[in-house]
Phi, psi and omega in degrees: 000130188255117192212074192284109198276003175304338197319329207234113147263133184306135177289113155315093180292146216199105169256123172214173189329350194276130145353304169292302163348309173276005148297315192286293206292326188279347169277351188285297187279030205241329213229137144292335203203128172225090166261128173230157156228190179215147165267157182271000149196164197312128181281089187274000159230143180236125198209157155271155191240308176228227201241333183242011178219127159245156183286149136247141173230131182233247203301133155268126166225112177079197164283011195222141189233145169307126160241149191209139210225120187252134145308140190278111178313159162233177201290148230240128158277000176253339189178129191293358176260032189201153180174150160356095157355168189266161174226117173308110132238015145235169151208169142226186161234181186260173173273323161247154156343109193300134186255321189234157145202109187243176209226134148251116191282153183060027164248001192055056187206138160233155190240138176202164180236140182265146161292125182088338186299189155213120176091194213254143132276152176220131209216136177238136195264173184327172178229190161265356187258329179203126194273014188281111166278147170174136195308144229211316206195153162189161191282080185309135150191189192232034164292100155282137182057351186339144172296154196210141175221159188253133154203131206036250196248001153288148169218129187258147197207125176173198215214342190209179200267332219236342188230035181280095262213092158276111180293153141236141238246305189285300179272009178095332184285147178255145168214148186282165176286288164305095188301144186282071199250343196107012181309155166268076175268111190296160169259175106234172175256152194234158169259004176198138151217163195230127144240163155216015166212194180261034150213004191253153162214135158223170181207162192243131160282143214274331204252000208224336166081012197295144204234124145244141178231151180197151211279128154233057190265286162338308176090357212271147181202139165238125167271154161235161186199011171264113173226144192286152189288110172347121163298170164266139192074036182232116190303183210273094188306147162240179196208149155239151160295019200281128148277149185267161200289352205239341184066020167311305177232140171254106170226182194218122193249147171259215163254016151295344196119324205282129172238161197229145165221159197210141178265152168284327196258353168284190166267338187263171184258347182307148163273161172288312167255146182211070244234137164241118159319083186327089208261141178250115194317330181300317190276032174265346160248037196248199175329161163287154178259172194220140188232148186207119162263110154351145168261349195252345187208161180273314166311357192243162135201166182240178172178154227188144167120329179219057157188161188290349172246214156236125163288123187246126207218139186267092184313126177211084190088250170234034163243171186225128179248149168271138147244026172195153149214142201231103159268051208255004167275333170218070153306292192308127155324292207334331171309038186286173164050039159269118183216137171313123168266338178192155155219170203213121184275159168294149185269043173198001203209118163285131163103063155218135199207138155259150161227155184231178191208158138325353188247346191102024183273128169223119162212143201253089204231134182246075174316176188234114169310142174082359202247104219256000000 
């Protein structure tokens, strides 16, 4: 298998006399937990595959790019700044360059959508018999590049409001949401989509950030749309999506900065919270921006992506307080044009977060809260 696990080495941290150096020191009370390593290039997707091993997709070669599926070190019983190497145990490559990728976690399957491609691949990760990731199955439609969300042994994949596509991973079957009979279903196109259960989806519109969620036994949907109004001149915002894991709160970043959270369970459409993201004008050609609701408290979320770090913020009514901010991918001035490509909470450990950067920087950091 040519799969080189030499790629990713652990950053030593090391204090001495330097400039960078006092990002360490000011961090020892910041963190229960730090670990960074670096890639020999940027990891632009991230999953958990089981609760302890995560998928990467890194290096292009060629038309095809490496995935690698790592066991998560652990945490160093002498001191939260020290630990285990990452341990390589599958890898493969794809047929293309990855556009999307998520992991259904604990079956040792990912699902992805490729550049150029039409429909979904679904890739099985290693065994004990083969340390091989390799494509197994795919989804026909006539979707290129589509957005994809996961839930259980579902996949949800599409490209537009009208043209949204449900996988089922065990029988093979696809169904469109919308039967193709002539409704009358407006398109647009969307920039995010969500499932979290077996019958709910939402998606965020590409032009309007506007969220429809919607049942798809019923077919029955609810929108929120207040968002503030486009300046003049002001190029065209992309927007991410997360839903809480209970489907309660909705909320939405754009790439300005702006995040909107919306409740599910009233009648109104007003959001409840409303926050602006402090934006550093440089990452507006960086990274996508990304909004995660904890898994672990209902109240936090985070977002990364349209400033050089990631923000983590506490619902407390109708205010939103930031309580942690992590600039450890561009600690150094010296960093410049460092921008987050993705980040991720653990599904098991609260206040834990991986993150990946542009530069190949992965790093695993567990804040303390309020301490900014």
């Amino acid at each position: 298998m040519e799969v080189d696990a030499s790629n990713c080495t652990q950053e030593v941290i090391a204090f001495e006399d330097n400039d960078e150096d006092e990002w360490y020191y000011d961090s020892i009370g910041r963190f229960h937990q730090l670990q960074m390593f670096d890639f020999d290039s940027p990891l632009t997707h991230v999953d958990f595959s089981e609760i302890d091993h995560i998928c990467v997709a890194g290096k292009i070669r060629g038309d095809r790019q490496e995935i690698q599926e790592f066991s998560l070190p652990e945490k160093s019983t002498t001191s939260a700044f020290e630990s285990s190497d990452l341990k390589m145990k599958t890898g493969g490559f794809t047929t293309k360059p990855l556009f999307q990728m998520k992991c259904l976690r604990n079956q040792r399957k990912l699902v992805v959508s490729e550049h150029t491609l039409d429909g979904v691949s679904v890739y099985e990760l290693g065994s004990e018999k083969s340390d091989y990731i390799r494509k197994v199955s795919e989804f026909s439609s006539d979707i290129q590049n589509p957005l994809m969300a996961v839930f259980e042994k579902k996949v949800v994949f599409g490209s537009s409001s009208s043209n949204i596509h449900v996988a089922n991973i065990d029988s093979n079957r696809v169904d469109p949401i919308f039967p193709p009979d002539g409704s009358k279903i407006s398109e647009t196109k969307i920039s995010d989509l969500n499932t979290w259960s077996d019958f709910s989806v939402g998606y965020c519109e590409c032009q309007t950030g506007k969220v429809t969620l919607l049942d798809c036994r019923s077919l029955k949907s609810k929108s929120f749309s207040q968002f503030p109004v486009k300046s003049p001149g002001e190029s065209s915002k992309r927007y991410s999506l997360s839903v809480q894991e209970r489907g309660n709160l909705v909320g939405v970043l754009s790439s300005c900065g702006h995040v909107t959270i919306f409740d599910t369970r009233g009648d109104s459409e007003l959001p409840v919270s409303e926050v602006e993201v402090c934006v550093d004008s440089s990452m507006q050609h960086g990274g996508s921006p990304l909004i995660l609701f904890s898994p672990h408290r209902d109240d936090m979320f985070s977002v990364s992506s349209v400033s050089g770090g990631i923000s983590v913020y506490r619902l407390e009514g109708s205010a939103t307080k930031l309580v942690f901010s992590y600039d450890g991918h561009s600690r150094d001035c010296s960093r410049t044009n460092v921008f987050i490509t993705n980040h991720i909470w653990s599904p098991t450990h609260e206040n834990l977060l991986y993150s990946s950067a542009n530069d190949g920087s992965f790093h695993c950091w567990k804040f303390i809260e309020n301490k900014l």
